[in-house]
N, C-alpha and C positions, 0 to 999 in steps of 0.2 A: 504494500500500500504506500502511495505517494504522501511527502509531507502537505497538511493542511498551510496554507496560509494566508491571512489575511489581510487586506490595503483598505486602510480606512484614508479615502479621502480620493473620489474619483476626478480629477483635475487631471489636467497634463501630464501630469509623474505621475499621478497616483493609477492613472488606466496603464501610462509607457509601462509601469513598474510591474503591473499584474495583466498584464499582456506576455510581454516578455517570459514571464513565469510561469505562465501558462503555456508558452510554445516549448519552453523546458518541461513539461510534463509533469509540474507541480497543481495540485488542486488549490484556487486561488477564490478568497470570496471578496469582493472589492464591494466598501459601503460607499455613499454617496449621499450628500447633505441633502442636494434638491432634488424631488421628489420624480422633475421630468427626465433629471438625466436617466435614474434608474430606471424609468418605462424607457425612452429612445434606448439604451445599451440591452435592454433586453429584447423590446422587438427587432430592433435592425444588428445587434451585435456590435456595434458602435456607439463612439461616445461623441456625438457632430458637434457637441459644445462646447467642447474642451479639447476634441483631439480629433478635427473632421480629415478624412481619408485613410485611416489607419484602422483595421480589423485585426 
């Protein structure tokens, strides 16, 4: 089983940071302040407010 980890604070670094970690094969839970980033990164898998073009 992969380490858990978590990124609080979905921003620019905080999606780069649990992206990244994610493509390593870590299970990453990234929290988010505002409420719309968390619905846009979960329907489209991106973060368009903080970090548009980057899946």
């Amino acid at each position: 089983m992969g380490m858990k980890i978590g990124v609080v604070g979905a921003g620019a670094w905080g999606t780069a940071l649990a992206n990244l970690l994610a493509e390593k094969g870590f299970h990453v839970d990234l929290w988010a302040f505002e409420a719309e980033v968390c619905v846009d990164i979960m329907e489209s898998r991106q973060n368009k407010l903080f970090l548009p073009d980057i899946r």
